[in-house]
N, C-alpha and C positions, 0 to 999 in steps of 0.2 A: 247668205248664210255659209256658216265654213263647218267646214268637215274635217275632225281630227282625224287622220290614220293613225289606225292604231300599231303599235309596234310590231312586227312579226317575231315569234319568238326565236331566242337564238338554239343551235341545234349545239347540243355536247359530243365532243370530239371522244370516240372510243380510245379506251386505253387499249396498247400495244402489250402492255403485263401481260395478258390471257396468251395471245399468239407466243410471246416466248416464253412461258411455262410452259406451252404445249411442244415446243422445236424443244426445248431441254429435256421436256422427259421420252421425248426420240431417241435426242440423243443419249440418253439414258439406259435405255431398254436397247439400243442397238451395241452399246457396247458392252452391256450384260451377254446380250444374245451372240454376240461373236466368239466371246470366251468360251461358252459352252460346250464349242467340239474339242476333242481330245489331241495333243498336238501329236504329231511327227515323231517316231523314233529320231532322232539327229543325227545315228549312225548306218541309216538307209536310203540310198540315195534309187526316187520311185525308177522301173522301165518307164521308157518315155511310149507314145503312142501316137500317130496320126487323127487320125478318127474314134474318140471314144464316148459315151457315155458320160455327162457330168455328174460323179459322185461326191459324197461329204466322207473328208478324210478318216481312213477306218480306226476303229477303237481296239483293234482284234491283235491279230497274230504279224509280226513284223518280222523277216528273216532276212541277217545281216548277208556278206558278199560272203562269208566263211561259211555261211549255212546253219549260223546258231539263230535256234528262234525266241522271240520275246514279244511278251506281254508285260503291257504297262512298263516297261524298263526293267524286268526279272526275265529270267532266262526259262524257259519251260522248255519241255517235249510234246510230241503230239499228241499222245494219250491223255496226258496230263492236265493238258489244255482243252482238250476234246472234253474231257469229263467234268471240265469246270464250267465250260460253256452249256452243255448238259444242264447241269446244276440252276445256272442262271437263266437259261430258258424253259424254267419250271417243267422239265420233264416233255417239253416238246417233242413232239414226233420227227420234224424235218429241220434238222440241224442247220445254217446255212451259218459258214466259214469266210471270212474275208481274211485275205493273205496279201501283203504287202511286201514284195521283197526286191532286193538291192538288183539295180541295172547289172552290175559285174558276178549277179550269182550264177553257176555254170546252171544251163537249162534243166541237164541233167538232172542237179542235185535238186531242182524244183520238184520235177517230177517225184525226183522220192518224198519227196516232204509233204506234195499232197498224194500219194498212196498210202504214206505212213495216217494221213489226217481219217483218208476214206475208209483204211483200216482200224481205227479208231474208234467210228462212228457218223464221221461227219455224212451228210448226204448230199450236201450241194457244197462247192467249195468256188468263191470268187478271188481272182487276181486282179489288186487295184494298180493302175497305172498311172501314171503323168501324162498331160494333153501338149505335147510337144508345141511349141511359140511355131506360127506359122511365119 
């Protein structure tokens, strides 16, 4: 007596579609998400720094090597700006400042810039740096 076998079925090969619509909308959403932060004044070149803290580039107050400061690419004062930031943090209690300013601005003129900021309003005032290439 004979015995048919019977066929085994065959198995269907996944489509590769899925996995790359899925790597496209990575890379999708990563280059959305890169644009997002605020770029660089181009006429500030950061202090450099050993050892710092990795930050995301500030949106705030940029102060070129002459001592002029700017927001968004417009030239402001510290008051001026202090009052705007105010404004934008819906009446916040504790102001916090990020200042960005040029390797060749004299020390000096730093320090006036954030007295003038503390005289203003500000309450906390940060200086953002560059992580010097080891």
């Amino acid at each position: 007596m004979l015995r048919l076998a019977r066929p085994r079925p065959t198995r269907q090969r996944e489509s590769t579609i899925a996995l790359i619509n899925i790597v496209f909308l990575m890379l999708i959403f990563f280059l959305v998400a890169g644009t997002l932060t605020p770029p660089l004044d181009n006429e500030v070149d950061l202090i450099t720094t050993a050892d710092a803290e990795r930050s995301e580039p500030p949106g705030s107050l940029f102060v070129t090597e002459t001592g002029e400061m700017r927001a968004n690419g417009e030239k402001v004062d510290a008051a001026g700006f202090v009052a705007a930031k105010r404004n934008d943090a819906a009446k916040a209690q504790d102001l916090e400042i990020t200042v960005a300013a040029d390797r060749n601005l004299p020390a000096a003129r730093l320090v006036d810039i954030v007295g003038a900021l503390k005289a203003a309003g500000a309450s906390r005032i940060s200086i953002v740096t560059e992580r010097a290439a080891e």
